[in-house]
C-alpha positions in Angstrom: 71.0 -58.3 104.2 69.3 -59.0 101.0 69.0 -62.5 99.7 67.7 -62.2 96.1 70.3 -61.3 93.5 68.4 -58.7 92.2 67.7 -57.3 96.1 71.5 -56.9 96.5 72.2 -55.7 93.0 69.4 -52.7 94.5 71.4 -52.4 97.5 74.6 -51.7 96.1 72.9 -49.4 93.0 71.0 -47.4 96.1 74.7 -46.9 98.0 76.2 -45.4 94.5 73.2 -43.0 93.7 72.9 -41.7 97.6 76.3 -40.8 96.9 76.1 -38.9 94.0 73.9 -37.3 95.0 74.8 -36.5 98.5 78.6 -34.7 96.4 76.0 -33.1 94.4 73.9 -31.6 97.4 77.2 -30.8 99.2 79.1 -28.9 95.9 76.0 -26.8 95.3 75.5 -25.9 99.4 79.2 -24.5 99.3 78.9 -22.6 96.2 75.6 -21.0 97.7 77.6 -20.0 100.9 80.4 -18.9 99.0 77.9 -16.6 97.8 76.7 -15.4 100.6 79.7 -14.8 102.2 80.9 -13.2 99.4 77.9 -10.9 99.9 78.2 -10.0 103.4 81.8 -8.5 102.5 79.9 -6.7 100.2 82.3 -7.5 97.5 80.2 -7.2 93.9 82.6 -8.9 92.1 83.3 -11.7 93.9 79.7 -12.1 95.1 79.0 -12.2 91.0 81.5 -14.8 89.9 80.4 -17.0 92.8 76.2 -16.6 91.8 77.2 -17.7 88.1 79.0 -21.0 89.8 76.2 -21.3 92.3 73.7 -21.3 89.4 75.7 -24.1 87.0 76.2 -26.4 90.5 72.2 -25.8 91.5 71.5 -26.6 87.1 73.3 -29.6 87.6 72.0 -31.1 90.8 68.1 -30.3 89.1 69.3 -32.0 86.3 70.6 -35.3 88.1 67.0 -35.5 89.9 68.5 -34.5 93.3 66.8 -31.1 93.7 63.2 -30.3 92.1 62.6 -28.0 89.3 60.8 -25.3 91.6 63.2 -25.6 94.5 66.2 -25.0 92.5 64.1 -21.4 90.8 63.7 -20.6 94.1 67.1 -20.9 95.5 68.3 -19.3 92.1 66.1 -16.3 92.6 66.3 -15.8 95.7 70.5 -15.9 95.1 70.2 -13.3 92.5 67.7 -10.8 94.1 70.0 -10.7 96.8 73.6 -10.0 94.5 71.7 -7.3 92.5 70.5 -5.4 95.9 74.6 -4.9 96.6 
C-alpha cells in the first residue's frame, strides 16, 4: 500500500476511472453484439435501431478516452458495412 497522501489519493482516483471505464467498454461490447445478432436473424429493423445505439455507446466511450479515435471509425464502419449488406 501507498504511503504518501497523494500516492493513495492516485490509488483510489485509478480504482474509480478503471471502473468507468471498464461500464463503458462493457455497454458498448453488448450493443455491438446486439448488433450482430440482430444481423444474423437477418432482421433489418432491428439490426438498424441497434447500429444507431451501438454508434452513440462507441461516441461515448471515444469521448471518455477509453477507446481511440481510429479504433472506434473502425468498429463503426465496419458495423455499418455489414447492416447495409442485409
Amino acid at each position: 500500500m501507498a504511503n504518501l497522501k497523494n500516492a493513495k489519493k492516485r490509488v483510489l482516483v485509478n480504482e474509480k476511472k478503471n471502473t468507468r471505464n471498464n461500464e463503458y467498454l462493457a455497454s458498448t461490447k453488448t450493443a455491438v453484439k446486439n448488433t450482430l445478432r440482430a444481423i444474423a436473424k437477418k432482421d433489418k429493423n432491428e439490426a438498424e435501431t441497434n447500429l444507431k445505439t451501438a454508434i452513440k455507446k462507441i461516441d461515448k466511450a471515444t469521448g471518455a478516452n477509453v477507446l481511440k479515435k481510429n479504433t472506434s471509425a473502425r468498429k463503426k464502419s465496419r458495423l455499418t458495412k455489414k447492416v447495409n449488406a442485409m
